[in-house]
C-alpha positions in Angstrom: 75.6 117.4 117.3 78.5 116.9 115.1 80.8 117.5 117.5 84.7 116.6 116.2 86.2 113.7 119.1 89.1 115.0 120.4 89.2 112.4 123.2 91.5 109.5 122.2 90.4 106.4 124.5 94.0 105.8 124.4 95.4 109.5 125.4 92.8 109.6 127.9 94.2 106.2 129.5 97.7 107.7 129.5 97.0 111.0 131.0 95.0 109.0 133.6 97.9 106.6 134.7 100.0 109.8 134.1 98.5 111.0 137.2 97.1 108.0 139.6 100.6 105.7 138.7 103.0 107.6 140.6 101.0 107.7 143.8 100.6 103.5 143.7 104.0 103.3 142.9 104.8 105.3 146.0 102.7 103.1 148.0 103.6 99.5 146.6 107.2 100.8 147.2 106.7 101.6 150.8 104.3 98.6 150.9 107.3 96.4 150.2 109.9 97.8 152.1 107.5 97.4 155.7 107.0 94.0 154.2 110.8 93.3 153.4 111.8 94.6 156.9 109.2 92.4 158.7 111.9 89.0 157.6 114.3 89.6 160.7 111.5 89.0 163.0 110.9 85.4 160.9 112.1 82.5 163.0 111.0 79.3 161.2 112.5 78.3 158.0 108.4 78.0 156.4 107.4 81.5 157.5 110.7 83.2 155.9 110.2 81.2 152.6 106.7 82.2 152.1 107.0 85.5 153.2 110.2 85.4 150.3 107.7 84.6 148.1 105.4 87.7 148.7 108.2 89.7 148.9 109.3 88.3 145.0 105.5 88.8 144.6 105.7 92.7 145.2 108.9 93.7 143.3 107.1 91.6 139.9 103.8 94.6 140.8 106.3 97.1 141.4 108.3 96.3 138.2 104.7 95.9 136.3 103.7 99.3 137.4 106.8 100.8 136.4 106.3 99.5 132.8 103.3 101.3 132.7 104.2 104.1 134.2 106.9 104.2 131.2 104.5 103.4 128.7 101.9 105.8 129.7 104.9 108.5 129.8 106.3 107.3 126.4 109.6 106.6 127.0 109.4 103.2 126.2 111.5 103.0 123.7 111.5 98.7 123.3 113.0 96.4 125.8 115.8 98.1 126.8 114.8 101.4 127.0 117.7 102.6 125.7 117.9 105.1 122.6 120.8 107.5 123.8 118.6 110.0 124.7 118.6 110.0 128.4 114.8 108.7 128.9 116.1 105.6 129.8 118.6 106.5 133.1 115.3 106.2 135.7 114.3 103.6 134.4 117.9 101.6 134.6 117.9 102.9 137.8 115.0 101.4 138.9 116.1 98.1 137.1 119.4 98.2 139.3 117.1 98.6 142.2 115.4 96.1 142.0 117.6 93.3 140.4 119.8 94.2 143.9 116.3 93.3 145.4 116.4 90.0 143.6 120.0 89.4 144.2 119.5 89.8 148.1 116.4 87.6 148.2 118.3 85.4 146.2 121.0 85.2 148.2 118.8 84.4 150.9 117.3 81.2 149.3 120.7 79.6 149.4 
């Protein structure tokens, strides 16, 4: 009856994004990219800027579930991510990724 709880609400959330997050990820990814491709068949200038939008509207979920995806993993190490130990060099490269993303939709609003 006395039991000692071992099971951290907290730990258990962690070890559960630990193992669902990196499937979504996958799938918001490829998600995205189907979406991103479908803008060369876009003719009118309305349809391309809405469907800008969504796609601006999936990199924010994609860079959200990242963030948890470091969180949960505990190498989120502040803002930056950046402590000199190597944790962060994923993560950057998933921040160059998709600020090119942002740069090329950018370019596109012009």
């Amino acid at each position: 009856m006395n039991e000692p709880n071992n099971t951290d609400p907290l730990t258990a959330l962690r070890q559960d994004l630990l193992r669902d997050l990196p499937g979504d990820i996958k799938r918001v990814r490829n998600a995205y990219r189907r979406a991103a491709q479908q803008a060369a068949l876009l003719r009118e200038a309305k349809d391309f800027t809405a469907h800008q939008a969504a796609c601006k509207a999936g990199l924010s979920h994609l860079e959200s579930l990242i963030k948890l995806l470091r969180w949960a993993s505990g190498s989120d190490n502040g803002p930056n991510n950046r402590d000199g130990s190597g944790k962060g060099k994923v993560g950057e490269d998933v921040e160059t990724l998709i600020k090119e993303a942002r740069a090329a939709l950018a370019g596109r609003e012009g």
